[in-house]
N, CA and C of each residue as an Amber inpcrd file, in Angstrom:
protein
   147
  -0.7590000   1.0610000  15.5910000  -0.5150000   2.4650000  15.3720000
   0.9380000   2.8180000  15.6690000   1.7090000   2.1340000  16.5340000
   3.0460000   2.7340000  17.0900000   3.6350000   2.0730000  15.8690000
   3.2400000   1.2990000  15.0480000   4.0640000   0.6600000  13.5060000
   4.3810000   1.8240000  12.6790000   2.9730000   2.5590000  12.5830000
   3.0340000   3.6530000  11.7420000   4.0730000   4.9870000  12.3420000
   3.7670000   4.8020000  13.6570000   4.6740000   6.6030000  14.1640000
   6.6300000   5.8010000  13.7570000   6.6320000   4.4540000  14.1350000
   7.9430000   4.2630000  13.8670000   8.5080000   4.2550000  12.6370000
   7.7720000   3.9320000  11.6310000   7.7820000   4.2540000  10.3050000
   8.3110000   5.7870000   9.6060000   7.3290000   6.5000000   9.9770000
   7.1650000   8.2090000  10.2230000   8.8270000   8.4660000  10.7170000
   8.4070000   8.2040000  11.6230000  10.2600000   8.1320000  12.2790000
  11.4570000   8.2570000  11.9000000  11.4120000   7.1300000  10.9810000
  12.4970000   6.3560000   9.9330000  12.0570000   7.6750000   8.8110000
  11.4020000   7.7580000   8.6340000  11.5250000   8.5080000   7.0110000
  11.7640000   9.7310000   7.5510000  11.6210000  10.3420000   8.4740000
  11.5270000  11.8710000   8.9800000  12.9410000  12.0150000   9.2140000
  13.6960000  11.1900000  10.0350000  15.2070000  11.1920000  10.4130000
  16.1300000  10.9440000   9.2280000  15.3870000  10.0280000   8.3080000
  16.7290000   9.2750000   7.4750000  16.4440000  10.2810000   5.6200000
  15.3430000  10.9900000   5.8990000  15.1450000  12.0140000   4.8020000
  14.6000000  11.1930000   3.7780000  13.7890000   9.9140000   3.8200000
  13.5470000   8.9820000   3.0720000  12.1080000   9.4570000   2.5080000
  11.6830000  10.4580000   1.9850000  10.2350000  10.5090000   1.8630000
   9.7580000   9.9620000   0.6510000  10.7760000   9.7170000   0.0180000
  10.6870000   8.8400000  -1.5480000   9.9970000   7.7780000  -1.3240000
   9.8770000   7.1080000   0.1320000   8.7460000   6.1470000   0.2730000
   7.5990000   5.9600000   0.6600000   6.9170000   7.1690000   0.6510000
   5.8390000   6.8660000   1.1120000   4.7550000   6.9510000  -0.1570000
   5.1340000   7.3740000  -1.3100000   4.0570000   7.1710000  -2.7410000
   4.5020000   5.5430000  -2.8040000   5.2800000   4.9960000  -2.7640000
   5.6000000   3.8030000  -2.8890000   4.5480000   2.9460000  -1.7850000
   4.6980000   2.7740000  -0.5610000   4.2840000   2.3690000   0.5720000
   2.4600000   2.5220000   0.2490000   2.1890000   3.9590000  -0.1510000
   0.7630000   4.0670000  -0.1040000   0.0950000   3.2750000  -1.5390000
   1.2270000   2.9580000  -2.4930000   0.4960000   2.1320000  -3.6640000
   0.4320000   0.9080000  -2.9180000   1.4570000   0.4150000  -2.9640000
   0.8210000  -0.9810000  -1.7700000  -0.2080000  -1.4180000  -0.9520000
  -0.1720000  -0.2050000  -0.4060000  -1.4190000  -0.4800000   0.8590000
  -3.0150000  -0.0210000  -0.1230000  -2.7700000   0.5050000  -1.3080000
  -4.2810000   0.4360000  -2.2290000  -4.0970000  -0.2350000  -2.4910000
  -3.2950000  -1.1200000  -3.7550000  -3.5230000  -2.3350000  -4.2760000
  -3.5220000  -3.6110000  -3.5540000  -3.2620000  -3.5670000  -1.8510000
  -3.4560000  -4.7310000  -1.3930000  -4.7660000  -4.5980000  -1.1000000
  -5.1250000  -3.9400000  -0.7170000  -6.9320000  -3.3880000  -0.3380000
  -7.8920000  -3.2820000  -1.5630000  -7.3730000  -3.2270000  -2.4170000
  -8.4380000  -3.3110000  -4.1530000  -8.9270000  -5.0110000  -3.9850000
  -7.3310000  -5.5140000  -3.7400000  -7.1090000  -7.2520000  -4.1170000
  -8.2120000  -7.6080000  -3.0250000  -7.9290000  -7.0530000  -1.7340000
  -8.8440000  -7.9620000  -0.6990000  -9.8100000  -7.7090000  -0.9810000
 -10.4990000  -6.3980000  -1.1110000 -11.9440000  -6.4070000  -1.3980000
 -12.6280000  -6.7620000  -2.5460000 -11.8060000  -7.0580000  -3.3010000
 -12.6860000  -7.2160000  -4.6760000 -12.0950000  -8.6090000  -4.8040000
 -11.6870000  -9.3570000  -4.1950000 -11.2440000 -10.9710000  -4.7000000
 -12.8330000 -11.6530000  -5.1250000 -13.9610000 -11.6850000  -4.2690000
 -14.8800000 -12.1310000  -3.9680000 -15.9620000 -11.8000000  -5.1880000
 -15.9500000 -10.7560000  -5.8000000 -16.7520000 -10.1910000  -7.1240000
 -16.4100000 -10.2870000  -8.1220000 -16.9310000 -10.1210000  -9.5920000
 -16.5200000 -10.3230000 -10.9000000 -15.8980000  -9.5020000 -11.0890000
 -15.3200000  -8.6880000 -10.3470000 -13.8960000  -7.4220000 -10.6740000
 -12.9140000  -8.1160000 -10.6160000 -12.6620000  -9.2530000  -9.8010000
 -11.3850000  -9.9770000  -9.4110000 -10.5000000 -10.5120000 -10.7960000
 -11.3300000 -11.0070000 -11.9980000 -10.2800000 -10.8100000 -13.2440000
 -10.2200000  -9.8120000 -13.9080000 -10.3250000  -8.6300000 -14.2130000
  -9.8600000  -7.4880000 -14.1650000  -8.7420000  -6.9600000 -13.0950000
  -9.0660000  -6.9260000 -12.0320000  -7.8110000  -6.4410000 -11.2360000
  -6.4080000  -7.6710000 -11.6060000  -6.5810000  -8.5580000 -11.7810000
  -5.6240000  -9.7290000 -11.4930000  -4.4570000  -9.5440000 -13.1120000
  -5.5400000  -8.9290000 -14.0970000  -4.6240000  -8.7850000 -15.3310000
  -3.7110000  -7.3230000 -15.2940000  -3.7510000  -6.6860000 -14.1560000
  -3.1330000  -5.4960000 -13.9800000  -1.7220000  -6.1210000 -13.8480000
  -1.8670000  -7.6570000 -13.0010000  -0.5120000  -7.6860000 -12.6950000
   0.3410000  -8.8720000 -13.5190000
């Protein structure tokens, strides 16, 4: 959790908020990939990229 407030931090001070739509696609599409590696969704998601 103190990853995230230092994060917060950085974007709050340095006026960077341009990253956090960025940051939050990441953290879905790494979480689509993990959960669905294991099911027949996994070639479908994989031709996205």
């Amino acid at each position: 959790m103190d990853f995230l407030k230092d994060l917060w931090g950085f974007m709050k001070e340095r006026k960077k908020f341009w990253l956090l739509p960025i940051i939050l696609s990441l953290l879905l599409f790494g979480t689509l990939i993990v959960f669905s590696s294991g099911t027949a969704i996994a070639p479908f998601i994989y031709t996205l990229f």
